[in-house]
N, C-alpha and C positions, 0 to 999 in steps of 0.2 A: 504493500500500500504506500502511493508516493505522502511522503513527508511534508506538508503545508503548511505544521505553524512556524519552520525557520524564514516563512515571508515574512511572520510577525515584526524582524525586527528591522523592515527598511521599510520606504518609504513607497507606497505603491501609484501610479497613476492608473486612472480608467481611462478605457476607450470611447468615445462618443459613444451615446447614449440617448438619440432623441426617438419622442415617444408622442404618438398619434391623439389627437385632440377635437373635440367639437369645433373649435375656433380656427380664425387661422392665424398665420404671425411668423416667426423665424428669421426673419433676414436678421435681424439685430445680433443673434445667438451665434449666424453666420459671421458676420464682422467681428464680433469677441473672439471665434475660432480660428481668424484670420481662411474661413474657407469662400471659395468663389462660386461657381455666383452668389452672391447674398441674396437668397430667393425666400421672399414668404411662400407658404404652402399649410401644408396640414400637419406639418411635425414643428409645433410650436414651441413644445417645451423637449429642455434637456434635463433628465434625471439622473442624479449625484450620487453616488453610495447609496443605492437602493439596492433591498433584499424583497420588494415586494412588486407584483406587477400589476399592470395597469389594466382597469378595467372597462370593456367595451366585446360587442360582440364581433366576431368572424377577424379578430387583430390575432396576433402571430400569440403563441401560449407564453411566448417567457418572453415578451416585450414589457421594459420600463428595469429588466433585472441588470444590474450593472459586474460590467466584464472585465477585471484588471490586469496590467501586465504583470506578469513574475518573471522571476530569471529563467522559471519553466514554461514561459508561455501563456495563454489568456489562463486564467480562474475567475470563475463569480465568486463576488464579496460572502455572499450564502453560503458557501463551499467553504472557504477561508475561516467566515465565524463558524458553521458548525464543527470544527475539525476543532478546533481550541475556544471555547467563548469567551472563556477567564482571561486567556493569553490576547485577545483580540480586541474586545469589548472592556475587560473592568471587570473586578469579583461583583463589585454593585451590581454593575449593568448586567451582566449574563445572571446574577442572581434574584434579580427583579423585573427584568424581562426573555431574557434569553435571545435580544435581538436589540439592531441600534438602538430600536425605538425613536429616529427621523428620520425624515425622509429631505433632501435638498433637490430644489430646480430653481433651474435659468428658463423664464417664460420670459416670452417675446410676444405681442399683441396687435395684428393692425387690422382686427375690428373687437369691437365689446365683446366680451364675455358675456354669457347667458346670468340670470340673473338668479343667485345660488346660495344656498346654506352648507354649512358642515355640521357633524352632530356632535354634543359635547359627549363627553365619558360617559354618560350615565345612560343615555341615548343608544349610544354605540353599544354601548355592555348587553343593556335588555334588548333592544328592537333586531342588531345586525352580529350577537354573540362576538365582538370585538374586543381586547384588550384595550384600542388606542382608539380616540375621537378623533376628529382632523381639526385641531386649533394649527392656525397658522398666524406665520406672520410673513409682511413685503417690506423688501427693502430697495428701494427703487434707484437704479446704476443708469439707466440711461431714458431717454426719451423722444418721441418724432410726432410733428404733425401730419396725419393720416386724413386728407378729405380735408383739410384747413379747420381740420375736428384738433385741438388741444389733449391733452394726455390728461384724464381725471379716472377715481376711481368711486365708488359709489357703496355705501356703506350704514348700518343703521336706519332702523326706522327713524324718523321725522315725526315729532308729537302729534299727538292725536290720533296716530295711527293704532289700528285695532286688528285683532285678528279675523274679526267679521270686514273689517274692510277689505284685507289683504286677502283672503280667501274668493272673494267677489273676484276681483281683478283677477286673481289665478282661473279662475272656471269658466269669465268671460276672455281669456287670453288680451286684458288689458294692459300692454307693456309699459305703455308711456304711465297709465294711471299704476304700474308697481314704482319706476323712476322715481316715478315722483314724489312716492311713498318714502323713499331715500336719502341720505344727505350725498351730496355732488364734492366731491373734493379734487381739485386741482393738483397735481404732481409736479413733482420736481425732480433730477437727482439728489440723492442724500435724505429723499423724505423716507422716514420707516413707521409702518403698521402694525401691531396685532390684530388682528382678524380671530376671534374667541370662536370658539363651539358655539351657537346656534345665532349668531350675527348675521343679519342678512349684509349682501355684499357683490359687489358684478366690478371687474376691472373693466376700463374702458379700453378705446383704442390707443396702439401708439406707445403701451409702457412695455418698459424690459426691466425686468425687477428677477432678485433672490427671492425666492418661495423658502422659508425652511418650516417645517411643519410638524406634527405628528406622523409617523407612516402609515398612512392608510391612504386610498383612493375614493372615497365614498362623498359624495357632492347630490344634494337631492338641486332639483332645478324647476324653476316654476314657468319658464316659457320652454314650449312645445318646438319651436322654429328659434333656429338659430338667427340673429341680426343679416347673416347672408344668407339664411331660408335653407339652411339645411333643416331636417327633421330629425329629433329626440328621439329617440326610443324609449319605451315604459322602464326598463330597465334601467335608464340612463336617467332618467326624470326622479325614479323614487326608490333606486336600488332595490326593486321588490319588496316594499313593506305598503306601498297602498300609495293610491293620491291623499286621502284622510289623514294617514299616520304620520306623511312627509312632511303636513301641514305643522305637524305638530313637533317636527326636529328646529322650528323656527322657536326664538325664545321672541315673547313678541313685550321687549322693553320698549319705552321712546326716550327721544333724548332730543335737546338743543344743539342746534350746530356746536358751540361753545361745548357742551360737553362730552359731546362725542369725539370732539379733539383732544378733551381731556383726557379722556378715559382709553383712545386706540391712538393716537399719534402721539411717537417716541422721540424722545430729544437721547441722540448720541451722549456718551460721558467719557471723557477721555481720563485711561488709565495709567497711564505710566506717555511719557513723552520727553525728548532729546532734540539734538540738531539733528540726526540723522533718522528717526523714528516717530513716530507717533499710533498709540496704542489706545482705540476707541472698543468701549462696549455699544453694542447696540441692540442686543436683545439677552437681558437675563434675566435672574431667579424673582427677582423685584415683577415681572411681568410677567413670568410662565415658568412654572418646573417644567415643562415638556419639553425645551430644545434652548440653545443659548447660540449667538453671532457677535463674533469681532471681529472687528478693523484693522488693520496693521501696513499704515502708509510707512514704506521702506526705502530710504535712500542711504545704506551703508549694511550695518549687521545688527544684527537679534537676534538673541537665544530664547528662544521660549521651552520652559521644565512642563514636564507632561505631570497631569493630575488622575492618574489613576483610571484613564477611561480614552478610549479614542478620541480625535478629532480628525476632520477635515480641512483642509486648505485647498482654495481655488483660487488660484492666479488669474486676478481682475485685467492689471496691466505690469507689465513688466518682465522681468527675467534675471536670473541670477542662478544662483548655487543654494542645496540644504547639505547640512554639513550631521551627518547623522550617523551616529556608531564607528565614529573615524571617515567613514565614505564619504565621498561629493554626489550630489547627486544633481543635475540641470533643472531647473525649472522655466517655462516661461508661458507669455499669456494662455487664454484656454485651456491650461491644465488644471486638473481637478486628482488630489492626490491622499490616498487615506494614512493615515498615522496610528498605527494599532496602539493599544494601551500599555503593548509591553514596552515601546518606546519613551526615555526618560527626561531627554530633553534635546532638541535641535536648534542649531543655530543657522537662521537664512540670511543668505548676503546676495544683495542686489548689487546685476552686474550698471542697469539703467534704474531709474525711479520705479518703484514695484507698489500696486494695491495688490493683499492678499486678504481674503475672508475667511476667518475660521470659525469652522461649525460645529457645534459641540449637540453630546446629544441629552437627555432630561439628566437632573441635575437630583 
């Protein structure tokens, strides 16, 4: 039987990884990858250190599973964590779930997202026998106007709103009257989200944002027709538990613009910072035990000590070297590279100006 957990102690990258979507989008994902043509199409998103696959009917059986190089050749990340989870994951993590427990994507958008919920933990547990909800969050890397349409995302009920309202609007397929049921937010680079378990929510056109999330796949959706008039599947609309039941994975709060920004839009914190560095939090424990995200603008070296559990690093922009168990190792844009837990600490040194994202998984 070949030997897999002496991958544990270097540094692995994945192979592409894009994965088939109601929406369309991609070119954006294509210009980060440095690949040509930069073509939107139907493979919107790129999925990161995923052990789980994506769901949709008559799609390939093990699309969305990610495939990494070893010095044996490809392995999936699933492979790799079942053969050692302790050596891989974290005595924590392999002992409190026996998997990342997140999921990372690069979505790219140039038309609106259907207009869609995630279910929180308790949702997921009883209705779809899951361990994990899909609480996410966005952290939005770039932007384009699409149709002289702006880049916003859409979010939270709007006061007043009722579940008899919103249930109306879903059975008469009232799109503009759900919109509008919504709060409208305008994006930026550098803007970041939490997006909770059972928040309603629809990205517009035009954003290329980090997804990091819960791992799961499960999204109930309340229009039938997509913005470009593709058609939904019942599957795809309510994961199989009902039009009724899906109604009810919504949590139906309301809120003020003002406090809806209070409550899901994230101000960076920067953690440690030099002339040559700069080390931002932007999604942690303060906001979600489910997944964490940092920042690490690099123009020189940095050691970063491992904490007992994997992380992920994706090379935003840049290129350099990781200096890991005596070895060098290259890195540069478009890479997306896993760091198992048995690793203790690595030092990256940018050969040009480097953004690096590191992904951590619940805490």
């Amino acid at each position: 039987m070949e030997d897999l957990q002496k991958f544990a102690h270097v540094p692995l990258k994945q192979v592409n990884n894009r994965v088939w979507r109601t929406y369309g989008g991609g070119a954006l994902i294509d210009k980060w990858k440095r690949d040509t043509p930069e073509k939107d199409g139907s493979m919107p998103e790129e999925w990161i250190m995923s052990t789980i696959t994506a769901r949709g009917k008559g799609r390939p059986e093990e699309e969305g599973l990610s495939l990494l190089n070893t010095p044996n050749g490809l392995k999936s990340l699933k492979e790799l964590v079942e053969s050692n989870k302790e050596l891989y994951l974290g005595k924590k993590l392999a002992d409190k779930f026996g998997t990342t427990g997140v999921l990372i994507k690069m979505l790219d958008s140039n038309e609106r997202l259907t207009i869609q919920v995630h279910p929180d933990k308790e949702y997921a547990k009883t209705k779809l026998n899951s361990n994990f909800g899909k609480t996410e969050s966005w952290y939005v890397l770039n932007n384009r106007e699409i149709d002289g349409e702006k880049s916003v995302v859409y979010m939270g009920f709007k006061e007043g709103v009722t579940k008899a309202i919103w249930k109306e609007h879903f059975l008469n397929q009232n799109i503009e009257g759900m919109l509008n049921c919504l709060h409208k937010i305008e994006v930026k680079p550098g803007d970041a989200f939490m997006i909770y378990g059972g928040v309603p929510h629809a990205i517009g056109s035009g954003c290329f944002l980090m997804e990091v999330q819960e791992p799961t796949d499960y999204t109930m959706r309340v229009e039938k027709i997509t913005p470009k008039g593709l058609t939904i599947s019942d599957e795809l609309i309510h994961q199989g538990v009902g039009e009724e039941m899906m109604l009810e994975c919504f949590h139906y709060d309301f809120y003020s613009y003002e406090e809806a920004m209070k409550l899901w839009k994230v101000t960076p914190k920067v953690i440690d910072k030099s002339d040559n560095h700069n080390l931002n939090s932007i999604f942690n424990e303060t906001h979600t035990d489910c997944f964490g995200l940092k920042e690490l603008d690099l123009d020189g070296e940095y050691t970063l000590k491992g904490n007992d559990s994997f992380y992920v690093a994706v090379i935003y922009y840049g290129e350099g070297t990781i200096l890991c168990n005596g070895e060098e190792y290259e890195f540069k844009q478009g890479d997306e590279i896993f760091l198992s837990a048995a690793i203790n600490e690595v030092t990256y040194k940018s050969k040009i100006a480097s953004k690096i994202l590191l992904c951590y998984p619940p805490s």
